[in-house]
PDB file of N, H, CA, C and O in Angstrom:
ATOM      1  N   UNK A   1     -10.394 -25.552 -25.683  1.00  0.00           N
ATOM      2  CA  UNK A   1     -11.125 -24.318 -25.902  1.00  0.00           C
ATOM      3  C   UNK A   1     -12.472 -24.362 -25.176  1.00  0.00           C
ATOM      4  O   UNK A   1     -13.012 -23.462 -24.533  1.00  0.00           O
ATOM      5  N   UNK A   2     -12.938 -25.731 -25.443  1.00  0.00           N
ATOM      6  H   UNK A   2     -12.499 -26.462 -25.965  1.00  0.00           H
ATOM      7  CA  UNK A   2     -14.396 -25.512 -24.529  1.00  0.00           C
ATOM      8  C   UNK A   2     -14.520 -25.355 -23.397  1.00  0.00           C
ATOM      9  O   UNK A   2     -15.345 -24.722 -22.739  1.00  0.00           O
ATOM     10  N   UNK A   3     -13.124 -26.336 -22.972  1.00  0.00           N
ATOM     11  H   UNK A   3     -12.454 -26.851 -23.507  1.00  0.00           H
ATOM     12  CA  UNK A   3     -13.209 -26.244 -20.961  1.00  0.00           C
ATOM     13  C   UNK A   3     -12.989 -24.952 -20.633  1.00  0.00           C
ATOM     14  O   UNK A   3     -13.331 -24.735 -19.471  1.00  0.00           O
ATOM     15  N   UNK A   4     -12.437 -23.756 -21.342  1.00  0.00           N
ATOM     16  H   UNK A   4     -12.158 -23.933 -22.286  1.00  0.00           H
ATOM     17  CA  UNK A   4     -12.177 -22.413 -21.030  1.00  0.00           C
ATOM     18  C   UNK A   4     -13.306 -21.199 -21.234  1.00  0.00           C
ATOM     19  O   UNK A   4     -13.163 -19.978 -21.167  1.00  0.00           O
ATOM     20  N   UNK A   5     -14.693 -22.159 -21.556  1.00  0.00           N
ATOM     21  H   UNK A   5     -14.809 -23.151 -21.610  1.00  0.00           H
ATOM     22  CA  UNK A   5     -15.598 -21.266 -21.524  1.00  0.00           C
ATOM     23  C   UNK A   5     -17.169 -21.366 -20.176  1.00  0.00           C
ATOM     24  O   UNK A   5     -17.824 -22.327 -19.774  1.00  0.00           O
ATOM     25  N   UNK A   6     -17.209 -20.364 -19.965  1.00  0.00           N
ATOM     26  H   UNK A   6     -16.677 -19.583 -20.292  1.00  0.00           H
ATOM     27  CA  UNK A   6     -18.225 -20.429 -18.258  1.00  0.00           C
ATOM     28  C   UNK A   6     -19.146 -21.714 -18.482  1.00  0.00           C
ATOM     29  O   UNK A   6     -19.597 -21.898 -19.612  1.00  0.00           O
ATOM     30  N   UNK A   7     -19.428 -22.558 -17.513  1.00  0.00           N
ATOM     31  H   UNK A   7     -19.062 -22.407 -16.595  1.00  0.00           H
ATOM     32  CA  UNK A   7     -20.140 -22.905 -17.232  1.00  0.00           C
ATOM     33  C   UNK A   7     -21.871 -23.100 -17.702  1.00  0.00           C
ATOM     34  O   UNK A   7     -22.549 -24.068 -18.047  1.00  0.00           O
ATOM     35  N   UNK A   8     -22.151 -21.586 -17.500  1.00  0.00           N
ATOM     36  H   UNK A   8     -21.601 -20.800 -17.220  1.00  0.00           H
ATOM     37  CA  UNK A   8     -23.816 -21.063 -17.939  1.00  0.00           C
ATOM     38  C   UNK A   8     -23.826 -21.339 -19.523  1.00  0.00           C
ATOM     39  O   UNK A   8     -24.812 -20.971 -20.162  1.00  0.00           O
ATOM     40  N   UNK A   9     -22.874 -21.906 -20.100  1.00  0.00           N
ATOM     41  H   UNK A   9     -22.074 -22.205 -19.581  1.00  0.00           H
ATOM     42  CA  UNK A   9     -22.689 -21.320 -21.557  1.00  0.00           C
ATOM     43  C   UNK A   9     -24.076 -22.264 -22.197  1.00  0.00           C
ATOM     44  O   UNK A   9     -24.738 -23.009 -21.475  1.00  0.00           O
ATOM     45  N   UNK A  10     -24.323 -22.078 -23.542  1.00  0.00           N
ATOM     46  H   UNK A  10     -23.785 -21.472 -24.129  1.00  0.00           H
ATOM     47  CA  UNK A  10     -25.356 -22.496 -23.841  1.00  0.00           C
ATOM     48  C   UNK A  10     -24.528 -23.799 -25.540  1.00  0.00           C
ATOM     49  O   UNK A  10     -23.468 -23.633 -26.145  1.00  0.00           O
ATOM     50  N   UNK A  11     -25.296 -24.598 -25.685  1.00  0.00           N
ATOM     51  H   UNK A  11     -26.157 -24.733 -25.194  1.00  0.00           H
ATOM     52  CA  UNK A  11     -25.011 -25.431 -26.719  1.00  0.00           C
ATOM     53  C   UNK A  11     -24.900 -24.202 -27.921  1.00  0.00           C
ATOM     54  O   UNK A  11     -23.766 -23.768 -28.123  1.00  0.00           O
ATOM     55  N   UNK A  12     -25.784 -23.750 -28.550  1.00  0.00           N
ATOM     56  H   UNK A  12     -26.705 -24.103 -28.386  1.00  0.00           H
ATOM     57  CA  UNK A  12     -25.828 -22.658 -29.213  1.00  0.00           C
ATOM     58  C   UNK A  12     -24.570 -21.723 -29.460  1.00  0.00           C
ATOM     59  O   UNK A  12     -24.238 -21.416 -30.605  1.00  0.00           O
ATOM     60  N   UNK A  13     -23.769 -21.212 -28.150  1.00  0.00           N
ATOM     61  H   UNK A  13     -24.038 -21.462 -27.220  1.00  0.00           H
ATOM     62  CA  UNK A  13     -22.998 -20.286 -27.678  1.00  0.00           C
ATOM     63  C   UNK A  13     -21.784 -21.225 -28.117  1.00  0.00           C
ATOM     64  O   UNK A  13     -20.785 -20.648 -28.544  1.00  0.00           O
ATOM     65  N   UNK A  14     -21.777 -22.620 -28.052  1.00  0.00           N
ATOM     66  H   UNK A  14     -22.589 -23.089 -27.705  1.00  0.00           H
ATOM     67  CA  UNK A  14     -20.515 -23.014 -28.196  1.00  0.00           C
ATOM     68  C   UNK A  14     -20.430 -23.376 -29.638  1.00  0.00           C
ATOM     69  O   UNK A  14     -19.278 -23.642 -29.981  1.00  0.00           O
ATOM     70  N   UNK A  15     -21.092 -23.438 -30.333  1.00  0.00           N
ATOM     71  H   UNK A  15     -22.028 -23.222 -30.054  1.00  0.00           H
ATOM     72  CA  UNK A  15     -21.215 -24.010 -31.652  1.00  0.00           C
ATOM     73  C   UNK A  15     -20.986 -22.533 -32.675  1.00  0.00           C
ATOM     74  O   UNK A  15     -20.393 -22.516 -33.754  1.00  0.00           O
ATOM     75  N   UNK A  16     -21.590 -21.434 -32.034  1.00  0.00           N
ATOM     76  H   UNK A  16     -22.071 -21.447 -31.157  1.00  0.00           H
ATOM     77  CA  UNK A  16     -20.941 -20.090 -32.130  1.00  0.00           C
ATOM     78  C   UNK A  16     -19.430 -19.616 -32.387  1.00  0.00           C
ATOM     79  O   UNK A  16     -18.996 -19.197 -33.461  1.00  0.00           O
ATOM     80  N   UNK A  17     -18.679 -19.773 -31.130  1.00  0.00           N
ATOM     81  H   UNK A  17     -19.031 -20.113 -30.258  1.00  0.00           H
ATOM     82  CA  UNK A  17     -17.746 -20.324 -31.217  1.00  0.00           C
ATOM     83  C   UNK A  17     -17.090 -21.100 -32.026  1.00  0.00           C
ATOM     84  O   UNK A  17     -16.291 -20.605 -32.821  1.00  0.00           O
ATOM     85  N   UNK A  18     -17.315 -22.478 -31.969  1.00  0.00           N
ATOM     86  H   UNK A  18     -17.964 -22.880 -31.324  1.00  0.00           H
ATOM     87  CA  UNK A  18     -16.188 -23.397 -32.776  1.00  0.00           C
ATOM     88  C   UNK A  18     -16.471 -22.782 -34.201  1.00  0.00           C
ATOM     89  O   UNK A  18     -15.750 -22.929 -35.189  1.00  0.00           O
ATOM     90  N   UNK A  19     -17.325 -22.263 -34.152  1.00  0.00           N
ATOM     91  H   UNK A  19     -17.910 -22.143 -33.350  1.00  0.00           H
ATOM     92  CA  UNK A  19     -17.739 -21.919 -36.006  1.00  0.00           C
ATOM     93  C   UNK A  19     -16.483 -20.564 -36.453  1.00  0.00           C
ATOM     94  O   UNK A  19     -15.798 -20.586 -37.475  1.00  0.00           O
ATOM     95  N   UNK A  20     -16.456 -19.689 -35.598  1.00  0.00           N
ATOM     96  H   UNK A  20     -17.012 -19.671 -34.767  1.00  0.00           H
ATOM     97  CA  UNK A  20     -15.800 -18.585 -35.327  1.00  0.00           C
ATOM     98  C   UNK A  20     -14.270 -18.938 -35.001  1.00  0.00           C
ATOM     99  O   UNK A  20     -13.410 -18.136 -35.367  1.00  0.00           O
ATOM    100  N   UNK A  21     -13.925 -20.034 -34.370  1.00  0.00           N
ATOM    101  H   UNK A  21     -14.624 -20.685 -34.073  1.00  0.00           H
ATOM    102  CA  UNK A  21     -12.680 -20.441 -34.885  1.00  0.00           C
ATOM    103  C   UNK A  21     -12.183 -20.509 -35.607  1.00  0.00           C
ATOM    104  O   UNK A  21     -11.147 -19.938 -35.950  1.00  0.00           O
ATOM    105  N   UNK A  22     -13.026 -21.528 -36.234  1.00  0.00           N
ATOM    106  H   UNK A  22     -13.868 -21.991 -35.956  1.00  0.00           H
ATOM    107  CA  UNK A  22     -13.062 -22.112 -37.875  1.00  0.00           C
ATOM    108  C   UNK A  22     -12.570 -21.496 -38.735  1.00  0.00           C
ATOM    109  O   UNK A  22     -11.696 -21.835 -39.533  1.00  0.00           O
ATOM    110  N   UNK A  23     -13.479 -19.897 -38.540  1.00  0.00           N
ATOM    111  H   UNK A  23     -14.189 -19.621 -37.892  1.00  0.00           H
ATOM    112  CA  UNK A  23     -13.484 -19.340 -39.479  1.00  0.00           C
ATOM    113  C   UNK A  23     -11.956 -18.644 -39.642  1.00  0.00           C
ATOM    114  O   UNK A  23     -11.311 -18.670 -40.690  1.00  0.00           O
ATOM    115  N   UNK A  24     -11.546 -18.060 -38.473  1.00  0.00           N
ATOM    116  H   UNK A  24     -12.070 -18.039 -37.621  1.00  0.00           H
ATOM    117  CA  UNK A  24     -10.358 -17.681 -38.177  1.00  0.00           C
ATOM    118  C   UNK A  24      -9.158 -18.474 -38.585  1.00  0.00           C
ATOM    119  O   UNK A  24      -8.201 -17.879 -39.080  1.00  0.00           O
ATOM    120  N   UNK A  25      -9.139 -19.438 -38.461  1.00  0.00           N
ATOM    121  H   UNK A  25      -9.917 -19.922 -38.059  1.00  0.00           H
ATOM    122  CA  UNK A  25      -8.426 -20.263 -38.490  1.00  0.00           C
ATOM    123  C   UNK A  25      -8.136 -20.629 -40.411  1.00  0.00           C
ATOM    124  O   UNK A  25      -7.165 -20.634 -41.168  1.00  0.00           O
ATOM    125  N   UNK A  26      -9.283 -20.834 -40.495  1.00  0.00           N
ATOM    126  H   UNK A  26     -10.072 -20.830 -39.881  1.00  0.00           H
ATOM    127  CA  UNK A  26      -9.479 -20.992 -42.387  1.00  0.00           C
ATOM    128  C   UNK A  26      -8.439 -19.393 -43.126  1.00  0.00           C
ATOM    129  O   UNK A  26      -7.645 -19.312 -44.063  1.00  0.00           O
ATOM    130  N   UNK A  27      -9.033 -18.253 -42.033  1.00  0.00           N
ATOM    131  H   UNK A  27      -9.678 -18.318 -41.272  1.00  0.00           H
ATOM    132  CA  UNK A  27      -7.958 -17.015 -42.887  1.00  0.00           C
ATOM    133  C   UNK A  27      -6.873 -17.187 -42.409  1.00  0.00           C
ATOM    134  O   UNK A  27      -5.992 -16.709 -43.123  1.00  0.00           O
ATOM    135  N   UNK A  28      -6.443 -17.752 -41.333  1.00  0.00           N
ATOM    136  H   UNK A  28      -7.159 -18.141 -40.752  1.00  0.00           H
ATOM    137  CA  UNK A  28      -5.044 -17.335 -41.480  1.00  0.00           C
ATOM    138  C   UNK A  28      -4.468 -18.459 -42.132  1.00  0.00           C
ATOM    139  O   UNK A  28      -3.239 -18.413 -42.194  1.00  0.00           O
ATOM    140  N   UNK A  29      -4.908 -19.266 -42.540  1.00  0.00           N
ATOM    141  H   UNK A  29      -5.906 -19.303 -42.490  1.00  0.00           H
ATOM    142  CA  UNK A  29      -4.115 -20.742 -43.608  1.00  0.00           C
ATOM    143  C   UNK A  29      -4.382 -19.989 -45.063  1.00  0.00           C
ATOM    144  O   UNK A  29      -3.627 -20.398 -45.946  1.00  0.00           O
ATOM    145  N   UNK A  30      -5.184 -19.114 -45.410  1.00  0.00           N
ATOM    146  H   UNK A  30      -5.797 -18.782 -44.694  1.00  0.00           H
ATOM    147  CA  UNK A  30      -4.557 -18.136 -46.510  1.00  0.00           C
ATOM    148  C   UNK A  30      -4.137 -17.155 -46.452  1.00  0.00           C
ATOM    149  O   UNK A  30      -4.362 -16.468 -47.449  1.00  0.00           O
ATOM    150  N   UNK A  31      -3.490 -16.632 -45.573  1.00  0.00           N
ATOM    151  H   UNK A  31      -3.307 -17.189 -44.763  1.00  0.00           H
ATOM    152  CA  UNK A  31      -2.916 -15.893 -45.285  1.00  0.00           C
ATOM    153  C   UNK A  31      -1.472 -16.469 -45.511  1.00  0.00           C
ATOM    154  O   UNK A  31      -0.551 -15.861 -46.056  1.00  0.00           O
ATOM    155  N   UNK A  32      -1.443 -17.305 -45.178  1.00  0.00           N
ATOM    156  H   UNK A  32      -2.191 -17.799 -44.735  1.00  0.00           H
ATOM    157  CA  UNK A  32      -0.037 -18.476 -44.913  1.00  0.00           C
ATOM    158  C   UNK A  32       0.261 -18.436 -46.284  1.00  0.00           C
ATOM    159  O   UNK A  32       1.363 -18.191 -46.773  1.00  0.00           O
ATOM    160  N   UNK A  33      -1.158 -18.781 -47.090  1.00  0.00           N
ATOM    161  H   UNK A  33      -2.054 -18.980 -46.693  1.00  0.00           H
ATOM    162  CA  UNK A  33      -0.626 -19.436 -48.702  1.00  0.00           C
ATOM    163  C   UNK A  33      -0.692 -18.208 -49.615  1.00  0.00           C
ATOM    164  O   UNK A  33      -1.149 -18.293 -50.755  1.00  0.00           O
ATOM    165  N   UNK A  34      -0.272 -17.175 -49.148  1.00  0.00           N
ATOM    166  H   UNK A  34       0.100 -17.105 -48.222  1.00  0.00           H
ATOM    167  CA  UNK A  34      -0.437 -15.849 -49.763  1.00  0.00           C
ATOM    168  C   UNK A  34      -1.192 -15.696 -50.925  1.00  0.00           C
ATOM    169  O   UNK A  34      -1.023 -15.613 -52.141  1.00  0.00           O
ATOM    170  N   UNK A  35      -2.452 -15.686 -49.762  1.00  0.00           N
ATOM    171  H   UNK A  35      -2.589 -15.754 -48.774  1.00  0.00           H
ATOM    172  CA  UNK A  35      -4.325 -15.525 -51.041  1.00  0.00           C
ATOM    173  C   UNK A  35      -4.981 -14.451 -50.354  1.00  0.00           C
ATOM    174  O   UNK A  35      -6.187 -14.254 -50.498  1.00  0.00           O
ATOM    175  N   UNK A  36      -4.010 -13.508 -49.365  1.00  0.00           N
ATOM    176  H   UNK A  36      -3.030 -13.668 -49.248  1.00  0.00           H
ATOM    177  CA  UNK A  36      -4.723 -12.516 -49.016  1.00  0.00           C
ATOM    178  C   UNK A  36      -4.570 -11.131 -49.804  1.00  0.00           C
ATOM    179  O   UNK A  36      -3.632 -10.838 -50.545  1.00  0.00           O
ATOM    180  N   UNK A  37      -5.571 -10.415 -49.528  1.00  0.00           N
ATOM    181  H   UNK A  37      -6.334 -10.652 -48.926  1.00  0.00           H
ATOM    182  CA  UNK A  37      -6.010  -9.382 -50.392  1.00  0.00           C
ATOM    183  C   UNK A  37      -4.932  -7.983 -49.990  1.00  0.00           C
ATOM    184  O   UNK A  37      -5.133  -7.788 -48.791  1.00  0.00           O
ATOM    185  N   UNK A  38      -4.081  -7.142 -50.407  1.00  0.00           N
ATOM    186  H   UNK A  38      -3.918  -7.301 -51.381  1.00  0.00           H
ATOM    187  CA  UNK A  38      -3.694  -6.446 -50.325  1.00  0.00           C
ATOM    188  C   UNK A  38      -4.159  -5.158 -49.289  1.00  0.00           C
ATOM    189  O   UNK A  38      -5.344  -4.963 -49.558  1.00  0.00           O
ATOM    190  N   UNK A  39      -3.942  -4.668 -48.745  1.00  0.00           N
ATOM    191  H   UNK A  39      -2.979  -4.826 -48.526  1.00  0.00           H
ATOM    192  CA  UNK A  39      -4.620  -3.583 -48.109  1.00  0.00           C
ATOM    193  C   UNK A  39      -4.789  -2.207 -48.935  1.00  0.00           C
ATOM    194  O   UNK A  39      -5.438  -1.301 -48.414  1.00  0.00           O
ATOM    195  N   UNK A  40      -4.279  -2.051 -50.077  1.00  0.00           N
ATOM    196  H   UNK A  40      -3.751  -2.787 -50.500  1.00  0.00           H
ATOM    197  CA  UNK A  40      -4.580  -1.218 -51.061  1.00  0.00           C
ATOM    198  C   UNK A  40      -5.952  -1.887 -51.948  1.00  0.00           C
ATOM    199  O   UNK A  40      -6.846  -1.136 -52.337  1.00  0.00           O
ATOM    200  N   UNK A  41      -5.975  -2.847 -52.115  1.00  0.00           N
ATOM    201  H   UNK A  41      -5.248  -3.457 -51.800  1.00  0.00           H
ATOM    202  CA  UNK A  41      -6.867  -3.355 -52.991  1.00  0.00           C
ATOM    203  C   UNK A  41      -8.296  -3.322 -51.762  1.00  0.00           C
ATOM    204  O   UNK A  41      -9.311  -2.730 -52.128  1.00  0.00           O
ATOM    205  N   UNK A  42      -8.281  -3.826 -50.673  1.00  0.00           N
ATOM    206  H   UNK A  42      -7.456  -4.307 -50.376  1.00  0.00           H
ATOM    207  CA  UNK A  42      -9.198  -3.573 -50.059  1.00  0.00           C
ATOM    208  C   UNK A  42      -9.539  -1.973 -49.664  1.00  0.00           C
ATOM    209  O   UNK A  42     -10.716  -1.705 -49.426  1.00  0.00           O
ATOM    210  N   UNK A  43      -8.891  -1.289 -49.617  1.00  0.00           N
ATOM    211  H   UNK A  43      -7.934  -1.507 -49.810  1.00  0.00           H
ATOM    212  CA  UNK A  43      -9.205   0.248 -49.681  1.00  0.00           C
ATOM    213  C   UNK A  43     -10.296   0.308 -50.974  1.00  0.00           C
ATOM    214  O   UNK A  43     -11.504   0.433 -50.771  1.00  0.00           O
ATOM    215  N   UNK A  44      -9.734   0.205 -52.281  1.00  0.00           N
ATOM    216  H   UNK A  44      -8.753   0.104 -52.446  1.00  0.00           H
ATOM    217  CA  UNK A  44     -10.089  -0.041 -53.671  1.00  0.00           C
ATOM    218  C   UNK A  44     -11.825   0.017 -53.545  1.00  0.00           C
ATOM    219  O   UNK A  44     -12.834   0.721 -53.574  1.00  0.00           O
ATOM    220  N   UNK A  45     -11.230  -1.385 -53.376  1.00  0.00           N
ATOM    221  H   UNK A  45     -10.410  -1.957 -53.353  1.00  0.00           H
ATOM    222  CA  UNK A  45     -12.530  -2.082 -53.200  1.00  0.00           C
ATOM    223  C   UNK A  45     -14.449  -1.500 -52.085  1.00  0.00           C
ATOM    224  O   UNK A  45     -15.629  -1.675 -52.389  1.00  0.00           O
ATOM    225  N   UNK A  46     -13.820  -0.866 -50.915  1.00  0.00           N
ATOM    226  H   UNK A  46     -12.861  -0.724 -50.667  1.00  0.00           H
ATOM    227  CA  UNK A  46     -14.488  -0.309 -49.852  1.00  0.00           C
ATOM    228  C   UNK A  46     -14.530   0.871 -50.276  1.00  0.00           C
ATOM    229  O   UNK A  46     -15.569   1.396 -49.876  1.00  0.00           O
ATOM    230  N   UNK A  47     -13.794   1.697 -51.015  1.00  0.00           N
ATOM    231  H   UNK A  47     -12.950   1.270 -51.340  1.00  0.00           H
ATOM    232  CA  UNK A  47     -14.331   3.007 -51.432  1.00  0.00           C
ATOM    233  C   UNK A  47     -15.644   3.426 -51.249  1.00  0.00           C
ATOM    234  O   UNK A  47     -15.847   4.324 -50.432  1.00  0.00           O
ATOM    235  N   UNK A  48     -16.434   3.008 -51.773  1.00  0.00           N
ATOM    236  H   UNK A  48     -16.269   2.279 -52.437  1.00  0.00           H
ATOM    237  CA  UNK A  48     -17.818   2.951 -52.301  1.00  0.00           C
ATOM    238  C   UNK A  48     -18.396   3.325 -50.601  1.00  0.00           C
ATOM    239  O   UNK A  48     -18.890   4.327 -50.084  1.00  0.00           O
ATOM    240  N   UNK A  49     -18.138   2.345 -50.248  1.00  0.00           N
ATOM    241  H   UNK A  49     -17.737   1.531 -50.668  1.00  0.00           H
ATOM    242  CA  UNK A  49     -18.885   2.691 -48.548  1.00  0.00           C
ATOM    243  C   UNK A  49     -18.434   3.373 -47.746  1.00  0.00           C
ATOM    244  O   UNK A  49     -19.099   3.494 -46.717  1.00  0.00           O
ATOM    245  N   UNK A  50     -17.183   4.084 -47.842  1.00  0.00           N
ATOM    246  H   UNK A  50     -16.644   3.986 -48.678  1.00  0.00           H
ATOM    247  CA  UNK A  50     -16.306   4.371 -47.022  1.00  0.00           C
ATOM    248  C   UNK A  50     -17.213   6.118 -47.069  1.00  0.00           C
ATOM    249  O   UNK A  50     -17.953   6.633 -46.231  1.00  0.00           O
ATOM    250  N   UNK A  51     -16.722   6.634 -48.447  1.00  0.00           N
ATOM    251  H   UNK A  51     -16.120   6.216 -49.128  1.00  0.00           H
ATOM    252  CA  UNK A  51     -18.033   7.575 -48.136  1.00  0.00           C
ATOM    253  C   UNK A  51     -18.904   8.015 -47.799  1.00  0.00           C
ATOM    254  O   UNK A  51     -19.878   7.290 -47.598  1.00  0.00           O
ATOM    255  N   UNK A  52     -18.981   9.360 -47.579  1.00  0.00           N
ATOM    256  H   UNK A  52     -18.189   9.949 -47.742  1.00  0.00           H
ATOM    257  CA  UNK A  52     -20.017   9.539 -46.927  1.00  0.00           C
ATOM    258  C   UNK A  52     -20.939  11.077 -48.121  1.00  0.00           C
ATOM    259  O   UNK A  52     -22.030  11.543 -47.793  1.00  0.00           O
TER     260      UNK A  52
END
């Protein structure tokens, strides 16, 4: 993953990154272990803001 990012990149920029993997990576392993949230329940839930 790192060798596939430019050159100019900055320490910062990559630690950005691996974090953002991470994170990705962490939802879809509950996703896997079916701990994700319904898409009705997240509607539910976002109501509130969804308004206007």
């Amino acid at each position: 993953m790192i060798e596939a990012l430019p050159e100019e990149i900055t320490v910062d920029d990559i630690m950005a990154e691996l974090y953002f993997k991470q994170q990705v990576d962490a939802g879809l392993r509950e996703l896997d272990e079916g701990k994700g949230i319904p898409h009705e329940e997240v509607e539910k839930r976002m109501a509130k803001w969804l308004k206007r």
